[in-house]
N, C-alpha and C positions, 0 to 999 in steps of 0.2 A: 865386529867382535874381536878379540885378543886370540892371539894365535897359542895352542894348546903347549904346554911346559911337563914336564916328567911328574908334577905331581896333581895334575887334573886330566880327569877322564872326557874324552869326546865322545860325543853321542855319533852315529851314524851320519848322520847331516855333517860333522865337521864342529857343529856348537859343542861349548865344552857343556858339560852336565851341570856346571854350578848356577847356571845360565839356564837353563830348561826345568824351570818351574811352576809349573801349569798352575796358573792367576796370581804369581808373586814380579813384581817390578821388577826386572833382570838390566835394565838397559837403559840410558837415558841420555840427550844431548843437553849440554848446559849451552847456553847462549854467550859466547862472549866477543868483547873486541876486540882483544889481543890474545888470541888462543896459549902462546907459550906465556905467558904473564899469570893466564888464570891457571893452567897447567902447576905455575911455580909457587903460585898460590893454596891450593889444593893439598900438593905434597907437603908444606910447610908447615901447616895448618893443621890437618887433618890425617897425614899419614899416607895418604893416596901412593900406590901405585902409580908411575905416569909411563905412557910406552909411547915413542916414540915425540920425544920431547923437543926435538930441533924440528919436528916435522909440522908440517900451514896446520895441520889436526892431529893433536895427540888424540892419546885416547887415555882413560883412566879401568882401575878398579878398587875400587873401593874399600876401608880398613875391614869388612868383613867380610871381602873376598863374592858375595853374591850382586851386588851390581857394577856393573860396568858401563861404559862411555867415551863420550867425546865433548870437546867445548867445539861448539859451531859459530861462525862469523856470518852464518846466512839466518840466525833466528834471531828473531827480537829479545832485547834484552829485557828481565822480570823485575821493573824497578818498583813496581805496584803490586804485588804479587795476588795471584787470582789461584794458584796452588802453591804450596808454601809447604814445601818441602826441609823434613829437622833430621840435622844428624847428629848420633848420639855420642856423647863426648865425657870422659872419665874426671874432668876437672876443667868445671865452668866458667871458672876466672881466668885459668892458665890458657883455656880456648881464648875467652875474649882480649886477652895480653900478646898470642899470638896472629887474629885477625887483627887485628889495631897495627900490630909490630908488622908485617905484610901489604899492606895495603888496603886491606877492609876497613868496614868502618862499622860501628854497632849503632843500631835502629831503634833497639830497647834492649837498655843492659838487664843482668839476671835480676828475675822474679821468679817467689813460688808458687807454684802451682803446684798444692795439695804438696807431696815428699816429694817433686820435684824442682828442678832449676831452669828455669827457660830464657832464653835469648834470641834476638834476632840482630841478623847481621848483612851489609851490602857489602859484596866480593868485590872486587878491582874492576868490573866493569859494570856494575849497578846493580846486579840481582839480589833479590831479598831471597836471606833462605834461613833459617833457624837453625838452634844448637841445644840440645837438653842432656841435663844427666840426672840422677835418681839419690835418693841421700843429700845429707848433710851438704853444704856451699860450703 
C-alpha cells in the first residue's frame, strides 16, 4: 500500500482510510512484463498516480484516488480475459488516440451500449481491460 501524504487519513493499522472499504475493491496487481513500461503507460493514459517509478515494482493509484496497486512480473499476463476489468474515461476517442499513441492497442474500438461508449484495449504487455464513458461519443 502507498505510504500516507498530508491529505489522507490512516487508519490505526497504518492503511490509509481511502483503502479500508468493507466489500469495495481497494487494491489490485496488474500483471505485467516490463513493470516501468506499463507504469508509463498507465500515467499517460489514464492519469495514474505512479510511486516509485525507477523502482523493479511501482506501485499506482488510481484517477479516483480509491484503488491502488502494483504491475507484477510474477503473474500471468490477462491476454484472454476471464475478469475484465473497465475504467471510466471522460472522452472515448481521445482515450483510444492515447492507448494506440502508448503502446496499446484496441481489441474492439467504441460501441454503444444503451448511453454508453465502450472499448476494449490490450496494454504494452497484453492484458485486455476495457474503457467506457456515459453520453454522447
Amino acid at each position: 500500500m502507498t505510504p500516507t501524504d498530508d491529505t489522507t487519513q490512516a487508519t490505526e493499522t497504518g492503511v490509509e482510510d481511502r483503502l479500508t472499504r468493507p466489500g469495495a475493491i481497494s487494491y489490485l496487481h496488474i500483471p505485467a512484463t516490463d513493470t516501468r513500461q506499463a507504469a508509463t503507460f498507465y500515467e499517460a493514459v489514464f492519469g495514474w498516480t505512479v510511486h516509485g517509478h525507477d523502482s523493479a515494482r511501482p506501485g499506482f493509484d488510481d484517477g479516483g484516488g480509491t484503488i491502488s496497486g502494483a504491475w507484477m512480473t510474477t503473474q500471468e499476463i490477462s491476454r484472454e480475459p476471464g475478469l475484465l476489468p473497465y475504467i471510466y474515461v471522460e472522452h472515448i476517442d481521445d482515450t483510444v488516440e492515447r492507448i494506440e499513441a502508448n503502446g496499446g492497442q484496441i481489441v474492439l474500438p467504441p460501441y454503444p451500449e444503451g448511453n454508453l461508449w465502450v472499448s476494449t484495449f490490450r496494454d504494452p504487455s497484453g492484458n485486455v481491460l476495457g474503457v467506457w464513458h456515459a453520453g454522447p461519443r
